[in-house]
TORMIGU-473015 format. One record per residue (C-alpha): y, z, x; residue in one letter; residue number from 1. Coordinates in nm, 4 decimals, always signed. Layout:
<sites>
(site (Y,Z,X),A,NUM);
...
</sites>
This chain:
<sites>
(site (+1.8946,-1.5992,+3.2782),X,1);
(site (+1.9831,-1.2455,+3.4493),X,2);
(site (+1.6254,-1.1449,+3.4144),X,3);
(site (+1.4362,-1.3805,+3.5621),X,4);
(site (+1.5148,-1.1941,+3.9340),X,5);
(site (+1.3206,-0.9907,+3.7514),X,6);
(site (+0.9953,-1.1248,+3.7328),X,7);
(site (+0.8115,-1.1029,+4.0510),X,8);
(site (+0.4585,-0.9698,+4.1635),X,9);
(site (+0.6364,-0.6603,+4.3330),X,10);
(site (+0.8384,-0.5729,+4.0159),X,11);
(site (+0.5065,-0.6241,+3.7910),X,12);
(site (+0.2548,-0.4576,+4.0069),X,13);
(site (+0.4925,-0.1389,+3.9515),X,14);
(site (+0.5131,-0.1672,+3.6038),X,15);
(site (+0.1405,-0.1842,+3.6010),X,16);
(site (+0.1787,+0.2011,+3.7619),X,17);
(site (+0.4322,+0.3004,+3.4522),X,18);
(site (+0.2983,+0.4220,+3.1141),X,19);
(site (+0.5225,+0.6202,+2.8350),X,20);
(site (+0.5775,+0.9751,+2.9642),X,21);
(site (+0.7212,+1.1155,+2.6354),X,22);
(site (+0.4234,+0.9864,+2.4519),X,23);
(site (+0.1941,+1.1150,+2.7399),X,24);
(site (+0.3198,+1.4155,+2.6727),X,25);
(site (+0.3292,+1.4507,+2.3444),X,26);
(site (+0.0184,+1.3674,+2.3124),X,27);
(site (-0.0950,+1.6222,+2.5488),X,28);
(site (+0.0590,+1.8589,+2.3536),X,29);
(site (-0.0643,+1.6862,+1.9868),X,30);
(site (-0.4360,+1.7422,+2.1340),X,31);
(site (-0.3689,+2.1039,+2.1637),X,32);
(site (-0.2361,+2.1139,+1.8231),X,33);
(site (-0.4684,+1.9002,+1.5938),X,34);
(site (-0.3510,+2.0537,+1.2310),X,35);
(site (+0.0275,+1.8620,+1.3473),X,36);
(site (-0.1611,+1.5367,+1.3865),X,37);
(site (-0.3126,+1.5550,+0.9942),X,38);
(site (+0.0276,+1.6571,+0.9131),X,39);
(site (+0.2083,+1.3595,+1.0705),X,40);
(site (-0.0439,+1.1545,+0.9300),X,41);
(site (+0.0259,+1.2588,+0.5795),X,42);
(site (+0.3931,+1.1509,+0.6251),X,43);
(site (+0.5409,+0.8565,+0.4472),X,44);
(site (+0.8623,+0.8918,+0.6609),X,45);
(site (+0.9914,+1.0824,+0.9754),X,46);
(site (+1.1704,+1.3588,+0.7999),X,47);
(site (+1.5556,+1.4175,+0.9224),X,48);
(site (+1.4550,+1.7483,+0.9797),X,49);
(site (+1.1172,+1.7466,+1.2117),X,50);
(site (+0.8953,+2.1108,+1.1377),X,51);
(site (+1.0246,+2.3586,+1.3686),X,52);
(site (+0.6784,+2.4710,+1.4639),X,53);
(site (+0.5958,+2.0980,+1.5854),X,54);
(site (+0.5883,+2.1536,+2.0165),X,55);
(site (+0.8965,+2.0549,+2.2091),X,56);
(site (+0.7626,+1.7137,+2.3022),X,57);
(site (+0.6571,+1.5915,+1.9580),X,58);
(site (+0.9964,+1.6947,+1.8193),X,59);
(site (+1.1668,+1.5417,+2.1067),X,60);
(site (+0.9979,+1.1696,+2.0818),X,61);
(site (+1.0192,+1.2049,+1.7092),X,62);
(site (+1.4273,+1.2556,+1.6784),X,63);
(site (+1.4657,+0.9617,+1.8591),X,64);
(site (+1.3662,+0.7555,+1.5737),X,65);
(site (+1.6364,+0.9250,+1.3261),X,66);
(site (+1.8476,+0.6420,+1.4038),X,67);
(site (+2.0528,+0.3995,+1.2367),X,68);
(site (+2.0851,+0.0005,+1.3733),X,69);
(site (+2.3925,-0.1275,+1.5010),X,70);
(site (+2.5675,-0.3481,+1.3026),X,71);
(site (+2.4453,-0.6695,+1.5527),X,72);
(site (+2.1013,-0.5080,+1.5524),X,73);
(site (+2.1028,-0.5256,+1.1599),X,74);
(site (+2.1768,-0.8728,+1.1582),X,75);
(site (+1.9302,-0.8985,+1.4579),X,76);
(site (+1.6615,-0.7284,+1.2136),X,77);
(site (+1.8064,-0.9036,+0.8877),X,78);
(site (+1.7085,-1.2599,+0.9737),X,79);
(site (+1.3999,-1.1872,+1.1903),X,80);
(site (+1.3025,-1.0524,+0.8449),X,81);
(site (+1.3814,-1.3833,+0.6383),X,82);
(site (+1.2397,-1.5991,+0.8934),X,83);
(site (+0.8754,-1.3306,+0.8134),X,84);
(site (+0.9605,-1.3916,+0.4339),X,85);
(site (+0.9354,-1.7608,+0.4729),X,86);
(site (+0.6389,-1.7691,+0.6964),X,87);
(site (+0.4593,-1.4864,+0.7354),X,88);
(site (+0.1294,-1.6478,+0.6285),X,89);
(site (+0.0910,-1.8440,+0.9156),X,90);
(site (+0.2594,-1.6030,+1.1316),X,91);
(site (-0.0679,-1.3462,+1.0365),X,92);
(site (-0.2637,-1.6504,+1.1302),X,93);
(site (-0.1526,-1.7349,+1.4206),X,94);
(site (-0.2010,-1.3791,+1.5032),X,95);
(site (-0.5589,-1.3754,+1.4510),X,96);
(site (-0.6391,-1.7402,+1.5658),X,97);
(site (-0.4061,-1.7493,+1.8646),X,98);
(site (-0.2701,-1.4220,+2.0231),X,99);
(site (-0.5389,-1.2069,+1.9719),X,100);
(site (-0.7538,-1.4149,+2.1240),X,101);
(site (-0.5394,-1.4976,+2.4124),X,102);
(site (-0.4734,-1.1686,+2.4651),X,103);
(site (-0.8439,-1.1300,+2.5269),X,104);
(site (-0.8589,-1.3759,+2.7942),X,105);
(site (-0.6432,-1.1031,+3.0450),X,106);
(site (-0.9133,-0.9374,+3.2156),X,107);
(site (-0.7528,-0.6184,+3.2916),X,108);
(site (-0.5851,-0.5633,+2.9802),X,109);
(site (-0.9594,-0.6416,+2.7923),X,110);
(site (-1.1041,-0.3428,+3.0186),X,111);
(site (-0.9201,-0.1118,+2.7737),X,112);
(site (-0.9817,-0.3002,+2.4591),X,113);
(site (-1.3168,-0.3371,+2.5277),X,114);
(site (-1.3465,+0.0490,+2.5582),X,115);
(site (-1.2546,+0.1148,+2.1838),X,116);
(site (-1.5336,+0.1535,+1.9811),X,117);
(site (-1.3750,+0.0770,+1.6625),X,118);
(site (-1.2028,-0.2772,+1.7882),X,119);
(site (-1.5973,-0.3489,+1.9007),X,120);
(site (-1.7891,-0.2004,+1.6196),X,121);
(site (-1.5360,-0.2087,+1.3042),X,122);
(site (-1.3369,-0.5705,+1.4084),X,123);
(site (-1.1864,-0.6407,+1.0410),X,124);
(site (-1.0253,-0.2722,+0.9934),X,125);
(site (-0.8545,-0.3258,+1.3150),X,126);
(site (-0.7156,-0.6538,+1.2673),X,127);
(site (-0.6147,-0.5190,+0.9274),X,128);
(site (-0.4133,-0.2334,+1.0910),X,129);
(site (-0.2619,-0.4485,+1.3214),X,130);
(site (-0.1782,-0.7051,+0.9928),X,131);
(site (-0.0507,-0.3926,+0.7963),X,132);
(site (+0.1669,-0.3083,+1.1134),X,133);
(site (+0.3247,-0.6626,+1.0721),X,134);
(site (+0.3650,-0.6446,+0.7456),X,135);
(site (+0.5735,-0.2940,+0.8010),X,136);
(site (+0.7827,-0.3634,+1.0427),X,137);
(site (+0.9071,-0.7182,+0.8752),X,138);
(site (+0.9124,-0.5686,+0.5252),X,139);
(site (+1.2870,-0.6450,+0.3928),X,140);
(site (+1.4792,-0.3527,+0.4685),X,141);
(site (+1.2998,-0.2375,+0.7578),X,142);
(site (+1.4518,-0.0322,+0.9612),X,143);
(site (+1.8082,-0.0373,+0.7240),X,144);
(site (+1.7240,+0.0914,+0.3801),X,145);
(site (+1.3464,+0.1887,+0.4283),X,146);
(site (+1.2823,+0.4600,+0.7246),X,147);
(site (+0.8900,+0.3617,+0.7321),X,148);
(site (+0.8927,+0.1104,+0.9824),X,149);
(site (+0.9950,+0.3822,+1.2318),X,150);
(site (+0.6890,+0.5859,+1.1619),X,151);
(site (+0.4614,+0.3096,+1.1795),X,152);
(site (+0.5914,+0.2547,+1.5376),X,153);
(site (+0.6083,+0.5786,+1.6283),X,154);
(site (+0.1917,+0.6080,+1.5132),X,155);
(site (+0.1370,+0.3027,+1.7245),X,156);
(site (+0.3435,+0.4553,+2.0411),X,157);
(site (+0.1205,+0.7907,+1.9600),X,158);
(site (-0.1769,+0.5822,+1.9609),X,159);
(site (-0.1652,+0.3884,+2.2301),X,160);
(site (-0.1086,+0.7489,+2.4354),X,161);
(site (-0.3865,+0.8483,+2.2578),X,162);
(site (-0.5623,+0.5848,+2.4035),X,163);
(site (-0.4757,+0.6434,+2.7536),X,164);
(site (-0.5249,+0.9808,+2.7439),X,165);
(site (-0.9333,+0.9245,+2.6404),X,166);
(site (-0.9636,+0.6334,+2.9237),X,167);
(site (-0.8164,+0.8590,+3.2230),X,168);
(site (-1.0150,+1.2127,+3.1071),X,169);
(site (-1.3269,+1.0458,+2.9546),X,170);
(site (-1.3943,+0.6617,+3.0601),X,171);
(site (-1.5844,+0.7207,+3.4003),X,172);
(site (-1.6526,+0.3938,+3.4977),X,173);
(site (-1.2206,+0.2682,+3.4745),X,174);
(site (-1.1212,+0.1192,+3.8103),X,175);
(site (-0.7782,+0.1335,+4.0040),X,176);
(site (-0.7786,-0.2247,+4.0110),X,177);
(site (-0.6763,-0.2286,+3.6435),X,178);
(site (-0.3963,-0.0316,+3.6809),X,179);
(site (-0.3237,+0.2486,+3.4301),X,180);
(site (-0.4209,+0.1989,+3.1025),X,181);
(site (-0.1918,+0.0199,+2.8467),X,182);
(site (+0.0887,+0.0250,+3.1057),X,183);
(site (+0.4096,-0.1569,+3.0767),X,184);
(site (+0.3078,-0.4535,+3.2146),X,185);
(site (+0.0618,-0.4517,+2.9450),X,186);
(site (+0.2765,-0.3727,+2.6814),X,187);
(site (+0.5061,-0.6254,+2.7825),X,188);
(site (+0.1959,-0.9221,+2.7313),X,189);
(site (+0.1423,-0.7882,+2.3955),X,190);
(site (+0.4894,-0.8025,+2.3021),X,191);
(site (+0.4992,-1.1378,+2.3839),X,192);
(site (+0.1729,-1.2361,+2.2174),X,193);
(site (+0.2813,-1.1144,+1.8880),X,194);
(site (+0.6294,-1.2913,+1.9164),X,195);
(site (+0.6548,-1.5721,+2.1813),X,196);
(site (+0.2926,-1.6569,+2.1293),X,197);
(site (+0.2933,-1.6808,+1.7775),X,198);
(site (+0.6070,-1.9258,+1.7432),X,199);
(site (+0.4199,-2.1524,+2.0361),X,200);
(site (+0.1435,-2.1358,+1.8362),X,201);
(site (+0.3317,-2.2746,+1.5163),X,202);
(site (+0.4650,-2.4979,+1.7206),X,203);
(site (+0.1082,-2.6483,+1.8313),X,204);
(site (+0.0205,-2.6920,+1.4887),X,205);
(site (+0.3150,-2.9148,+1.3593),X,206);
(site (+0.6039,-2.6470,+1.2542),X,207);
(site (+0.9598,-2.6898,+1.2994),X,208);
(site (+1.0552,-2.3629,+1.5174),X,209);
(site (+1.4373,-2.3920,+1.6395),X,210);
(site (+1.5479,-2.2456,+1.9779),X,211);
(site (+1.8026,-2.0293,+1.7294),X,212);
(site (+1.4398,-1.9132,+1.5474),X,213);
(site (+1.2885,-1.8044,+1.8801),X,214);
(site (+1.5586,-1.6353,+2.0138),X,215);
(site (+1.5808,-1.3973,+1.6911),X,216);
(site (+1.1778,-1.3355,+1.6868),X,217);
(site (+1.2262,-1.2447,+2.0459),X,218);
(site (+1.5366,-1.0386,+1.9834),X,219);
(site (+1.3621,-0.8829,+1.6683),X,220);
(site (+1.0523,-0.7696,+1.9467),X,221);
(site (+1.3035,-0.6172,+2.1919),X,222);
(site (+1.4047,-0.3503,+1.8941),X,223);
(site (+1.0260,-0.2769,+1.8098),X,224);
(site (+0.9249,-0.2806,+2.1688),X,225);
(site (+1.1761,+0.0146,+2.2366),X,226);
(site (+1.0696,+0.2165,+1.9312),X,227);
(site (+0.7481,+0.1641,+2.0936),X,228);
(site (+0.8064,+0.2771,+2.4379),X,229);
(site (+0.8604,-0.0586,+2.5966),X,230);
(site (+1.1417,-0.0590,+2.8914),X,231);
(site (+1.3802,-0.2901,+2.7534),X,232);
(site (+1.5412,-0.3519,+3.0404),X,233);
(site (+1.2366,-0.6082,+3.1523),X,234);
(site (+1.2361,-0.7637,+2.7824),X,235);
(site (+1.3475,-1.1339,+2.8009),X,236);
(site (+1.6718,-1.1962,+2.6175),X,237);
(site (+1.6101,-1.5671,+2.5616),X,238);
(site (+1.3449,-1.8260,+2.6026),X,239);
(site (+1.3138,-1.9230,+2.8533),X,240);
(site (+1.3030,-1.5993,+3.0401),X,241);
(site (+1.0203,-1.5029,+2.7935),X,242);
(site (+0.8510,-1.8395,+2.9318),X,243);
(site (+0.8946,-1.7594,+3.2625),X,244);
(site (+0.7623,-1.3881,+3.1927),X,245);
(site (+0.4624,-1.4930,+3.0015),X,246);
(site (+0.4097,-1.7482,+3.2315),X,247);
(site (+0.3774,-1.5702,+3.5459),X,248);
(site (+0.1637,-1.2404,+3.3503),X,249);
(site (-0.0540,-1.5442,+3.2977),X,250);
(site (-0.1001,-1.6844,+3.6402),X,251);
(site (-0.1931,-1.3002,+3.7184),X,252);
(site (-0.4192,-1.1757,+3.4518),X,253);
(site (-0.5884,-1.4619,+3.2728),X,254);
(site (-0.9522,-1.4886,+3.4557),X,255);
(site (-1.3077,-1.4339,+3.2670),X,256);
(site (-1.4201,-1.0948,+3.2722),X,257);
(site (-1.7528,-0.9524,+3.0351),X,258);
(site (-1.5152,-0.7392,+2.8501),X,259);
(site (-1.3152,-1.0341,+2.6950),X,260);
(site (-1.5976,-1.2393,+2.6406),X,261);
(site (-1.7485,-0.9445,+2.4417),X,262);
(site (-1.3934,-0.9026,+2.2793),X,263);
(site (-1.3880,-1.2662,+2.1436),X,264);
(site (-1.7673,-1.2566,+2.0242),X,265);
(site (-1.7027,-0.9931,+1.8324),X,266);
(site (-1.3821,-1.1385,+1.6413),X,267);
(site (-1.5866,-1.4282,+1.5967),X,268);
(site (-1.8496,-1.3051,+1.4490),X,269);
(site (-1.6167,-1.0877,+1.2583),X,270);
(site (-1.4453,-1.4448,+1.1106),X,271);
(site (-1.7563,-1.5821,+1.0518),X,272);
(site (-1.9468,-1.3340,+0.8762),X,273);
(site (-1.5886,-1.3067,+0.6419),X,274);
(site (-1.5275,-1.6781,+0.6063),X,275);
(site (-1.4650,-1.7830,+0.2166),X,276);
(site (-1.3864,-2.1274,+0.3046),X,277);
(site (-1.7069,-2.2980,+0.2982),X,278);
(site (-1.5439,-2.6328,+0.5019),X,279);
(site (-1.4590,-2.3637,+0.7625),X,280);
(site (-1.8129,-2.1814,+0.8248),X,281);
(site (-1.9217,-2.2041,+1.1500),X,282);
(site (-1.5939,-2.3416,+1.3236),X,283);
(site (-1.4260,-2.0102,+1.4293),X,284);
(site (-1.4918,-2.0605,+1.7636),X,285);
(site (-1.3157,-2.4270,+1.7694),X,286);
(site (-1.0661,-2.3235,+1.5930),X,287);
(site (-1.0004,-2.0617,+1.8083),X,288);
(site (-1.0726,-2.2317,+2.1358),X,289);
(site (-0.8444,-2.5523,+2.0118),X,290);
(site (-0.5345,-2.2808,+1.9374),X,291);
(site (-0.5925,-2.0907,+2.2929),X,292);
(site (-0.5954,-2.3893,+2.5177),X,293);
(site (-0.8406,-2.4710,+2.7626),X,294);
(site (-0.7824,-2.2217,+3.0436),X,295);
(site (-0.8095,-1.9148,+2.8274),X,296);
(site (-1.1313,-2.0794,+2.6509),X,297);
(site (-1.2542,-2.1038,+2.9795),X,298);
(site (-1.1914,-1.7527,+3.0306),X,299);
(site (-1.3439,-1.6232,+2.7225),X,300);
(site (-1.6361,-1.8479,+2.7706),X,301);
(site (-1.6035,-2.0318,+2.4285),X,302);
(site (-1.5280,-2.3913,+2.3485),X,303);
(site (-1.3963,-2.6668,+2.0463),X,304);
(site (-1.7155,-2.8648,+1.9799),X,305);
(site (-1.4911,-3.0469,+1.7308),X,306);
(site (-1.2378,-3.2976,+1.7625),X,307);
(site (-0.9813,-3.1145,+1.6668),X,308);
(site (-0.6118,-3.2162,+1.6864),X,309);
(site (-0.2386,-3.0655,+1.5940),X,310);
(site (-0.2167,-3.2850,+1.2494),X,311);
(site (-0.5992,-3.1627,+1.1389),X,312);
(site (-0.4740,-2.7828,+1.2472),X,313);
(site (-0.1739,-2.7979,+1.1019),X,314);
(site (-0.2977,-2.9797,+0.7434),X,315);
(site (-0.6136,-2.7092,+0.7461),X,316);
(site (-0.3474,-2.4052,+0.7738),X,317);
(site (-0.1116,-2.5673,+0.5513),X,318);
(site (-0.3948,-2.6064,+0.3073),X,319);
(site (-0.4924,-2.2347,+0.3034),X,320);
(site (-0.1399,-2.1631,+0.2547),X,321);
(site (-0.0925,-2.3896,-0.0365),X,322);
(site (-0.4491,-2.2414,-0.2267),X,323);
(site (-0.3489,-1.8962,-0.1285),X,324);
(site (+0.0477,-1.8641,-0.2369),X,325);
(site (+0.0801,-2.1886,-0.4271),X,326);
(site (+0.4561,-2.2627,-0.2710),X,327);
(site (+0.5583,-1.8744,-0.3777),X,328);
(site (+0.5353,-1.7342,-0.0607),X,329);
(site (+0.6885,-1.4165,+0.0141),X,330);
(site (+0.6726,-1.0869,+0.1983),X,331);
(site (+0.5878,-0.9260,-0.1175),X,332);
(site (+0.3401,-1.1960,-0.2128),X,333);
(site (+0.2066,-1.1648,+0.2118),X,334);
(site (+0.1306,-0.7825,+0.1662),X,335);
(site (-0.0415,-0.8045,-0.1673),X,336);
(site (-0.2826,-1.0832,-0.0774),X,337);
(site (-0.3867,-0.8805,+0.2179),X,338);
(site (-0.4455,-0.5359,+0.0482),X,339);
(site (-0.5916,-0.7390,-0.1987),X,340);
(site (-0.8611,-0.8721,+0.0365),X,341);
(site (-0.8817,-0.5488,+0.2710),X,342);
(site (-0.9847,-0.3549,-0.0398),X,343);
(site (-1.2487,-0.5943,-0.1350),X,344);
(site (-1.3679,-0.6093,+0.2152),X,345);
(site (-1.3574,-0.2256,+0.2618),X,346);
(site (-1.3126,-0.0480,-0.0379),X,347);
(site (-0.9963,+0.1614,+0.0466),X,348);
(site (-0.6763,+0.0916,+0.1474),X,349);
(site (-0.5302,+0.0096,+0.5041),X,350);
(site (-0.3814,+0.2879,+0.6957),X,351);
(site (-0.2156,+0.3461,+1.0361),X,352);
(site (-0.3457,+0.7058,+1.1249),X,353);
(site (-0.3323,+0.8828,+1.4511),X,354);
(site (-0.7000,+0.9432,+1.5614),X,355);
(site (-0.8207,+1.3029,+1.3968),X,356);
(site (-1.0448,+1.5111,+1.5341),X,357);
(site (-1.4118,+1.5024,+1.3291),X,358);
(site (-1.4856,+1.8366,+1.1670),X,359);
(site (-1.8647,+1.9076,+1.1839),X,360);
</sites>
């Protein structure tokens, strides 16, 4: 419980100052150098040896991923990687139906969402990316015996920089108030969203999660959150410091605000426009609104109009999982279902790029 002196307004009102410098700057430096981002982007790992020509600050964030786990952080990684094998359906699920969503419901975080075309406009490809970015980093053998878990979190430390670096230079109308763009504050909530979040969310819905099962999703989330430029130091190291942390980002953040309500319109139209399940057409937004709770419905401005409960959302999910895997589920069977179905929807396959520059 060390940590929880750290949680305070004063401590998180400085981390909403703090960013990623190396990424800042390598990013600066990528800009300058477009031909190295195509190159990168061509890469199926982080070679040993990184391209002498690459600048000074892209070779310098890259080595740090030529790394091998401790032996506790392998076992660490080993069985946050079972506990994915065994149910990483409804951990994609809750991803879409719950943190997503509640992510949207923090104002100032939704200011930069909201200021990405292509989460606005093209809704499916990026919940795909963020699905495919799952699906990496819990593949067995992540991290141990397969090196492309650490690009794929490298790309998304690059492109969150990326994303920064277009708000502060081009987005006129950003406000102090929001503090900096994807700060670590920020990063923080989203950590917890896609590990916390999800096991509550499993939890609302009738799944067994054990304290020993949160503690090694969480655990799992403080390795990826470093590769990704998150200070560990504030990471909670059990659960109930992630509940107090979550908790009091919360109280601070969660309020309506136009960009989240245009954020969760545009996911829902995404879901319904997509929606195979004919039972299911035209309930997105109760669904939705029953997994998120009342205050962050309130604060997307959406609502159940059904009366749903935890047994009907629970038998509904375990229904999609039984037509979908038929009882052989698996991280192999997880990742071909879903490039399966992004294929159909887009005709290619999913990719985590860094953003190119269009040639005219």
């Amino acid at each position: 419980m060390r940590k929880l002196k750290l949680y305070t307004n004063d401590q998180l009102n400085d981390l909403r100052k703090q960013m990623d410098p190396s990424a800042d700057q390598a990013v600066l430096d990528l800009i300058k150098n477009p031909e190295i981002i195509s190159q990168i982007n061509h890469w199926e790992n982080i070679p040993s040896e990184i391209p002498i020509d690459f600048p000074e600050s892209v070779k310098t964030l890259l080595k740090d991923y030529n790394m091998i786990p401790s032996i506790q952080d392998q076992g660490i990684l080993k069985r946050g990687q079972g506990f994915f094998n065994e149910r990483g359906d409804i951990y994609l699920a809750m991803l879409g139906f719950y943190s997503l969503p509640y992510c949207y419901a923090f104002a100032d975080g939704a200011e930069v969402l909201v200021r990405s075309k292509r989460i606005m406009e093209e809704s499916g490809k990026r919940l795909g990316e963020t699905a495919k970015f799952l699906l990496e980093i819990f593949k067995p053998g992540a991290f141990i015996t397969s090196n492309n878990a650490f690009l794929v979190c490298a790309k998304i430390r690059l492109i969150h920089a990326f994303s920064r670096y277009f708000i502060e230079h081009y987005a006129k109308d950003w406000k102090e108030e929001y503090g900096k763009p994807i700060n670590q504050e920020d990063l923080l909530g989203t950590n917890l969203a896609f590990s916390l979040l999800v096991l509550r969310g499993m939890r609302k819905i009738g799944f067994n999660i054990s304290k020993d099962d949160t503690e090694v999703v969480l655990a799992y989330w403080k390795y990826v959150g470093k590769l990704m430029g998150i200070q560990e130091g504030f990471w909670p190291d059990t659960s109930k410091e992630a509940f107090e942390l979550e908790k009091l980002i919360r109280k601070r953040h969660m309020k309506n605000s136009l960009a989240g309500e245009r954020l969760i319109r545009s996911l829902l139209n995404y879901y319904e426009e997509n929606q195979r399940e004919e039972f299911l057409k035209g309930k997105s937004e109760s669904l939705v609104a029953f997994m998120i709770g009342k205050e962050a419905s309130k604060a997307l401005g959406i609502k159940s109009e059904l009366p749903l409960t935890s047994e009907i959302m629970g038998t509904i999910f375990k229904f999609l999982g039984w037509k979908n895997y038929a009882g052989n589920k698996s991280h192999s069977r997880f990742s071909y279902e879903f490039e399966q179905s992004y294929f159909q929807q887009f005709g290619t396959t999913a990719k985590i790029n860094l953003p190119e520059r269009k040639r005219s």
